[in-house]
Each structure stands twice: as C-alpha cells, then as structure tokens.
Biopython code that builds the backbone (N, CA, C, O; Angstrom):
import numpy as np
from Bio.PDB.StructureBuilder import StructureBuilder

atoms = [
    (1, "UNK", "N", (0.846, -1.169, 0.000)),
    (1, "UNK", "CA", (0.000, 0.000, 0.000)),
    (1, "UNK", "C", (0.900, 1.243, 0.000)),
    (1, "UNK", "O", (1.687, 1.349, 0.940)),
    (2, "UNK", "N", (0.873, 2.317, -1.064)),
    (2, "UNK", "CA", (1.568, 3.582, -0.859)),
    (2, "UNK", "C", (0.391, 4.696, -0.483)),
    (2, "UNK", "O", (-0.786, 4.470, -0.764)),
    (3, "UNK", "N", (0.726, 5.662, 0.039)),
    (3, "UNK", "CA", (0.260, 6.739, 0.253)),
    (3, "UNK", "C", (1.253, 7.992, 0.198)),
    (3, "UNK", "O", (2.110, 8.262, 1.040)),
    (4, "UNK", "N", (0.997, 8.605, -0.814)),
    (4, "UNK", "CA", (2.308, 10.076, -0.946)),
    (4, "UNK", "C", (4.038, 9.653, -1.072)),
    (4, "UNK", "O", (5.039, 10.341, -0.870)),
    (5, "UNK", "N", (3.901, 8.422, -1.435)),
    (5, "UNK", "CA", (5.644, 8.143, -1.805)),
    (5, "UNK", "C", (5.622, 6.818, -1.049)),
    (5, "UNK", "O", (6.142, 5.797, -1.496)),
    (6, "UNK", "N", (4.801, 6.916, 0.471)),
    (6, "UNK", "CA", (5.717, 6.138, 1.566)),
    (6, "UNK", "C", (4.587, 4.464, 1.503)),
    (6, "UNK", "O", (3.413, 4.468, 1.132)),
    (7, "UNK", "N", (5.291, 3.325, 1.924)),
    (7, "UNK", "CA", (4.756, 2.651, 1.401)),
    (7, "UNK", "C", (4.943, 1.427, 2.840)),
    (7, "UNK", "O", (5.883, 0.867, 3.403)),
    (8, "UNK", "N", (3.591, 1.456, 2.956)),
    (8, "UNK", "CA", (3.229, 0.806, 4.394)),
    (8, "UNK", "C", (2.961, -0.711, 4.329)),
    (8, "UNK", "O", (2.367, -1.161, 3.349)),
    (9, "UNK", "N", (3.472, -1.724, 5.575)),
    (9, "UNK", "CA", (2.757, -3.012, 5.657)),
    (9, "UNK", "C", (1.259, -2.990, 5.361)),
    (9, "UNK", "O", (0.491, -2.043, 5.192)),
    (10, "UNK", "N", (1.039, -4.516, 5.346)),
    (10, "UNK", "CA", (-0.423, -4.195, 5.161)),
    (10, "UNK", "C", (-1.367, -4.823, 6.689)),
    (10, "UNK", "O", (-0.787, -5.655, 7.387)),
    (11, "UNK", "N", (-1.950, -4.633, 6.854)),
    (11, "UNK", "CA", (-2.997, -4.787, 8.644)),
    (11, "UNK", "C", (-3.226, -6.357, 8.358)),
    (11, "UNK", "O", (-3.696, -7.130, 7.523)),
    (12, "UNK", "N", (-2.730, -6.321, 9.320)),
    (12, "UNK", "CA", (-2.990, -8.576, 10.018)),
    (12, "UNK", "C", (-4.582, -7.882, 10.609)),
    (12, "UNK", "O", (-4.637, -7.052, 11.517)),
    (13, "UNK", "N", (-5.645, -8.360, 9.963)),
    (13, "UNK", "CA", (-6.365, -8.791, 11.446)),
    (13, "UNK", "C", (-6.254, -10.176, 12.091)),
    (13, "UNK", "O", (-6.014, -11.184, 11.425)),
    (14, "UNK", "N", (-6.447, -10.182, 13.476)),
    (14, "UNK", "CA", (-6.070, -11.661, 13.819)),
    (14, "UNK", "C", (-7.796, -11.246, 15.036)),
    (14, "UNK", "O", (-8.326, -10.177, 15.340)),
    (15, "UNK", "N", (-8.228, -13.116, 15.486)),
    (15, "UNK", "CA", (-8.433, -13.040, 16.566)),
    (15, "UNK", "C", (-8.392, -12.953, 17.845)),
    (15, "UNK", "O", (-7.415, -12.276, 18.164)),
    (16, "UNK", "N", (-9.154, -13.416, 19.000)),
    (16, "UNK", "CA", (-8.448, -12.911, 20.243)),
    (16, "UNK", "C", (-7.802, -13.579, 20.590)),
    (16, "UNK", "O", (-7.073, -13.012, 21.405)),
    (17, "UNK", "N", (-7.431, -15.085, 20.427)),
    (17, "UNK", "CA", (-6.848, -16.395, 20.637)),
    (17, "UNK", "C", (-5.351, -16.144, 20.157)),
    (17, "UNK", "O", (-4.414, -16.669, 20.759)),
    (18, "UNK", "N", (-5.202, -15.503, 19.292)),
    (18, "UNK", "CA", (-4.309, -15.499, 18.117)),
    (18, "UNK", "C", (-3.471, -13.818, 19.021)),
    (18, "UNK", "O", (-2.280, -13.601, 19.241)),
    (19, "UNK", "N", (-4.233, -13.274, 19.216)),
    (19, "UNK", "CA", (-3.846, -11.971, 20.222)),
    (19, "UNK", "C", (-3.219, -12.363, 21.769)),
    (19, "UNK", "O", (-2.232, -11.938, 22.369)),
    (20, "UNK", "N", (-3.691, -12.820, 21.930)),
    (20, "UNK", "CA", (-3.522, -13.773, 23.164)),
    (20, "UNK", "C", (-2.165, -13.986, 23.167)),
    (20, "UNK", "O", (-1.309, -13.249, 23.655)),
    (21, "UNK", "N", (-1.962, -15.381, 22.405)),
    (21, "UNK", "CA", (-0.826, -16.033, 22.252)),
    (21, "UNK", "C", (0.388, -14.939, 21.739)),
    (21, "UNK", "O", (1.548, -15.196, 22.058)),
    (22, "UNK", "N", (0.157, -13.987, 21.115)),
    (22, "UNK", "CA", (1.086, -13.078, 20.721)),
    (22, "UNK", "C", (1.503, -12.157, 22.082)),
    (22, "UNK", "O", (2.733, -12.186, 22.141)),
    (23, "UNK", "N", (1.114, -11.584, 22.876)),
    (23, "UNK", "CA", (1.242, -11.220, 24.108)),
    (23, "UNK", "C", (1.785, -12.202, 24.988)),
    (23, "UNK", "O", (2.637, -11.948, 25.840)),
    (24, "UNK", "N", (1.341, -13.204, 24.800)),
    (24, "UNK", "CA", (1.992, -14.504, 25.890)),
    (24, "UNK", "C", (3.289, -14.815, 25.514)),
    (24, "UNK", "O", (4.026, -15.136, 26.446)),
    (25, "UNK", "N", (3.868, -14.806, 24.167)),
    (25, "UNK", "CA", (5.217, -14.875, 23.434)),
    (25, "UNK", "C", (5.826, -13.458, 23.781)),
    (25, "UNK", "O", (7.035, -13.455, 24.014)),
    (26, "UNK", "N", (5.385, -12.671, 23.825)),
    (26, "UNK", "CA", (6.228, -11.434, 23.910)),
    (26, "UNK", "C", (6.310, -10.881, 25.483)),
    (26, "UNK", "O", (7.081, -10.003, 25.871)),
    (27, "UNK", "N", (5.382, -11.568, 26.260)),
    (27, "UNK", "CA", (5.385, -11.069, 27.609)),
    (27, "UNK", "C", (5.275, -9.683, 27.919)),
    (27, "UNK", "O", (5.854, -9.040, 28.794)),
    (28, "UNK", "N", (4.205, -9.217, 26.824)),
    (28, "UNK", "CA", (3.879, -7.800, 26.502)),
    (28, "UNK", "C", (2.496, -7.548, 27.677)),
    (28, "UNK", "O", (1.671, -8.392, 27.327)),
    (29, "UNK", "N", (2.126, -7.051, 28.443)),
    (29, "UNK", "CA", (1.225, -6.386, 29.323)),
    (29, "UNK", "C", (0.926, -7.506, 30.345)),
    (29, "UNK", "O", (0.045, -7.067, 31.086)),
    (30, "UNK", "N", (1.351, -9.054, 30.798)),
    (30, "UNK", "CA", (0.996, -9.976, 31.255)),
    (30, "UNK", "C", (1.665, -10.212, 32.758)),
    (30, "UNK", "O", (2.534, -9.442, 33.168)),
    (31, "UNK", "N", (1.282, -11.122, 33.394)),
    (31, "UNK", "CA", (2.203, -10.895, 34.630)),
    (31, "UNK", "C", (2.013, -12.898, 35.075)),
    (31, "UNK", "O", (1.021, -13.621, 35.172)),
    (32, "UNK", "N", (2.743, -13.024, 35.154)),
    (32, "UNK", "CA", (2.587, -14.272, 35.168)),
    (32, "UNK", "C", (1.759, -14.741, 36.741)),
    (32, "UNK", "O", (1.762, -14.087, 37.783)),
    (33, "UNK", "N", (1.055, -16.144, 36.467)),
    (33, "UNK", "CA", (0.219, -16.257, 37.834)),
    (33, "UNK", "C", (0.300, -17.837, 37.886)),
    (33, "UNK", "O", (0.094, -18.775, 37.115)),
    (34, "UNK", "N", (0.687, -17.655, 39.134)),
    (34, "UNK", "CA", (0.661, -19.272, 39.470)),
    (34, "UNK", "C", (-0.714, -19.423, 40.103)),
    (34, "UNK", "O", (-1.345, -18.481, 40.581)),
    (35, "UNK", "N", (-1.210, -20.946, 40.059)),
    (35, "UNK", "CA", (-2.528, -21.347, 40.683)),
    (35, "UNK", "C", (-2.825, -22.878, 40.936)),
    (35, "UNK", "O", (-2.006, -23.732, 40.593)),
    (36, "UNK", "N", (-3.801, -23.140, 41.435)),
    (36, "UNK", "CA", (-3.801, -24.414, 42.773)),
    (36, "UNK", "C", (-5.259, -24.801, 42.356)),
    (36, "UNK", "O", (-6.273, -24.121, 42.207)),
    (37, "UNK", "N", (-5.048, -25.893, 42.246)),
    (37, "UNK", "CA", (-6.251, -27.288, 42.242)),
    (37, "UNK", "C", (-6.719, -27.833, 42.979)),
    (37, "UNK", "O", (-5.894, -28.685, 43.310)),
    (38, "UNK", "N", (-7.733, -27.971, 43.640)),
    (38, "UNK", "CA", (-7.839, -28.902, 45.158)),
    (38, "UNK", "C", (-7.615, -30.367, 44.490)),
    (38, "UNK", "O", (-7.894, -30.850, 43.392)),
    (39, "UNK", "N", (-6.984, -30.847, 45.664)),
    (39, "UNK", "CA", (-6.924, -32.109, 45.487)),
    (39, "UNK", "C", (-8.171, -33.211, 46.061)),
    (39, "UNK", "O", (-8.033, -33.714, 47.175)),
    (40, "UNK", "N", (-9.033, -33.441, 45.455)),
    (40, "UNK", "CA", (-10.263, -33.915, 45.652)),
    (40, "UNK", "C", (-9.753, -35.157, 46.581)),
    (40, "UNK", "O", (-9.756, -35.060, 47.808)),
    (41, "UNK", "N", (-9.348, -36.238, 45.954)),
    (41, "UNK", "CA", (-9.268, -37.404, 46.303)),
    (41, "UNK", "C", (-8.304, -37.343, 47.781)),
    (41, "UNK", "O", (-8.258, -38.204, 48.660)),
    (42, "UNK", "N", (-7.625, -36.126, 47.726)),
    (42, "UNK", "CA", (-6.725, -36.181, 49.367)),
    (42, "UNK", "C", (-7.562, -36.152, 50.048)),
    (42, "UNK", "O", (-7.724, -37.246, 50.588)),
    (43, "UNK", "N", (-8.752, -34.886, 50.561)),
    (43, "UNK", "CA", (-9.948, -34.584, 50.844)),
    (43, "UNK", "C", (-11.236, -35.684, 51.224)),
    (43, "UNK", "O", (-11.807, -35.566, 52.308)),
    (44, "UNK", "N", (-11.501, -36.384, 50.585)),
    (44, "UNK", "CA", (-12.507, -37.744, 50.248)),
    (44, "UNK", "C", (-11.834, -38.788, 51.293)),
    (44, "UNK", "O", (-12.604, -39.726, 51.503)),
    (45, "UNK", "N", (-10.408, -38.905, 52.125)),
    (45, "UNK", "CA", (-10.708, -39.652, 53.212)),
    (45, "UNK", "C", (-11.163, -38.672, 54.775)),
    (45, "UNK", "O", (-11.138, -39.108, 55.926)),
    (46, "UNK", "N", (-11.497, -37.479, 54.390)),
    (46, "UNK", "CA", (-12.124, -37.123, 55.514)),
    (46, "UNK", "C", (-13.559, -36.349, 55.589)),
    (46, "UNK", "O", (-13.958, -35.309, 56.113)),
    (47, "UNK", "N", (-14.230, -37.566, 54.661)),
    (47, "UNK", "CA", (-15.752, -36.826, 54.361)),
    (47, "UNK", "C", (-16.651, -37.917, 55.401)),
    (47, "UNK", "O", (-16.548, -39.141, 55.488)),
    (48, "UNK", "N", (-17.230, -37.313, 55.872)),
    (48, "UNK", "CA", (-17.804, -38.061, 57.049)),
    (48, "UNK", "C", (-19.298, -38.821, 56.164)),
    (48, "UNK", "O", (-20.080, -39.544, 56.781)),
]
sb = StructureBuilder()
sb.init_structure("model")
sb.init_model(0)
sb.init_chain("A")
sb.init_seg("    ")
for serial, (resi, resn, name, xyz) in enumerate(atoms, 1):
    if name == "N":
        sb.init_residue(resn, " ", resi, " ")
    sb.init_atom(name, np.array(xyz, "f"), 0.0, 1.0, " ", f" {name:<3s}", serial, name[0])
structure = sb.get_structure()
C-alpha cells in the first residue's frame, strides 16, 4: 500500500486467541500467575 511516496505493511487482522498467544510470546502487558487445584481425592478420606 503507498500513500504520498511512503509505502506501508499491510494490517494482520487476527483473533483474540491469536492476540492472546502473541502477548503470551512477547510477555507484553501480562504478569505471570501461578494457581492451585484442590486435590479432591486427598480430601474424600475425611468426608464423614
């Protein structure tokens, strides 16, 4: 695409999945988070 001489990429649209993963590769605005599962079956020998 030119406009007045200068001559530009052309626009990716992408989805949000696809946005996502591009931020997650670049570690652009993200903060990383750790997180926890109950463990059901530990739990289940003390269900009355």
């Amino acid at each position: 695409m030119k406009h007045h001489g200068m001559v530009y990429p052309p626009i990716e649209l992408i989805d949000g999945e696809k946005l996502i993963d591009m931020l997650e590769q670049l570690e652009l605005g993200l903060k990383p988070v750790k997180t926890y599962e109950i463990d059901k079956a530990f739990f289940s020998e003390f269900q009355t």
